[in-house]
C-alpha angles and dihedrals in degrees: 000000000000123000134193133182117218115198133175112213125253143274118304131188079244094059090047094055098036095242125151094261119233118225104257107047119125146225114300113229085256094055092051093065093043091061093051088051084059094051103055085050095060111031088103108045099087102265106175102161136033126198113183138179102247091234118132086241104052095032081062077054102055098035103080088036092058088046088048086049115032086223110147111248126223127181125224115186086199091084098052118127122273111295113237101174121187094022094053100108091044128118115233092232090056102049099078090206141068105276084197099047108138094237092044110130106169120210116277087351136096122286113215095263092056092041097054090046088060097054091044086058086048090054100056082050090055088049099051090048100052096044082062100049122096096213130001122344107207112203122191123197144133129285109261090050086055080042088055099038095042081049097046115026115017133088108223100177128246120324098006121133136198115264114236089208122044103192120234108277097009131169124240118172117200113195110191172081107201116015097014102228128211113232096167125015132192099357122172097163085131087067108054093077106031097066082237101104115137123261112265096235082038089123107118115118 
C-alpha cells in the first residue's frame, strides 16, 4: 500500500498579518519552530522521499524534515501556491473584493481554472512518484493546492468535508493507490506542545 504526507508549510509573516503573500518570503520565527516540530513528528515514520513547491516558504518546511530523515529532497514548481499575481503584496483588508470568488482572475495571476489544472498536472506527478517509492513520499506544499486536491481528488469518507482553512504545517495522510484515501486530515498534533501553534486569523496563502 502506497502512502503520501501531505503537509502545508509553515507560519509567515504574510500568514500572521493576513497579506497576500509574494513568492519569496520566508518562514516566520514562529513557523520555524513549527517545522521542527514537523519534523520531530515524523522522523520515524518511514519518509523516503520529499517533493516540495520551490517556494521560500515551503522549501523552510521541507528542510528540517529531509535533515531528520535523511530522504532526498526535490523541488516542483508545479505545486506552488496560486499565483495572484498583481495583488500578492496586498493586505486583506485592503483588497475590497473576495480574493476566492469563483470568477476571480487576478491581473497577471492564475484564475481558478488555470490554477486547478495545474494541480491536477502536480498530482499526476505526485502519482508517478509514489508509485515508484518504496516507503512514504512527504509533499509539501500551500494551502489552496491540499484544498484542491482534497476537492478534486481525495476520498475523505461519509460524511467528511473539506476543510476551508489547512492549518500551517498540517498533516494530511493519503493512503492509496486508487482512490487515494484520507486516513487522517488537517493534523497539527505536532503543534500543541511545542508554543508554535498557528494563529488563529492566520489564513492568508
Amino acid at each position: 500500500m502506497g502512502r503520501i504526507f501531505l503537509i502545508r508549510h509553515g507560519e509567515t509573516a504574510g500568514n500572521a498579518g493576513r497579506i497576500v503573500q509574494r513568492p519569496d518570503i520566508q518562514l516566520s520565527p514562529r513557523g520555524e519552530v513549527q517545522a521542527e516540530a514537523l519534523a520531530r513528528r515524523l522522523a520515524q515514520e518511514g519518509v523516503v522521499r520529499i517533493v516540495s513547491s520551490d517556494l521560500a516558504r515551503a522549501v523552510g518546511t521541507a528542510e528540517p524534515l529531509r535533515r531528520t530523515t535523511g530522504a532526498p529532497l526535490t523541488f516542483d514548481p508545479l505545486l506552488q501556491e496560486r499565483n495572484f499575481g498583481d495583488v500578492r503584496g496586498t493586505a486583506y483588508d485592503d483588497l475590497g473584493f473576495d480574493l476566492f470568488a469563483p470568477e476571480f482572475a487576478p491581473p497577471n495571476g492564475e484564475s481558478w481554472e488555470v490554477f486547478h489544472a495545474r494541480v491536477d498536472r502536480a498530482w499526476g506527478t505526485v502519482r508517478t512518484l509514489a508509485a515508484a517509492t518504496s516507503g512514504t513520499l512527504a509533499v509539501v506544499t500551500h494551502g489552496l493546492v491540499c484544498k484542491s486536491l482534497a476537492g478534486r481528488h481525495l476520498s475523505l469518507g461519509v460524511g467528511v468535508t473539506v476543510p476551508e482553512r489547512w492549518e500551517n504545517t498540517s498533516l494530511t495522510i493519503l493512503e492509496g493507490w486508487t482512490p487515494w484515501r484520507v486516513s487522517l486530515l488537517n493534523c497539527i498534533a505536532h503543534l500543541e506542545d511545542s508554543g508554535a501553534a498557528s494563529a488563529r486569523d492566520a489564513g492568508s496563502v
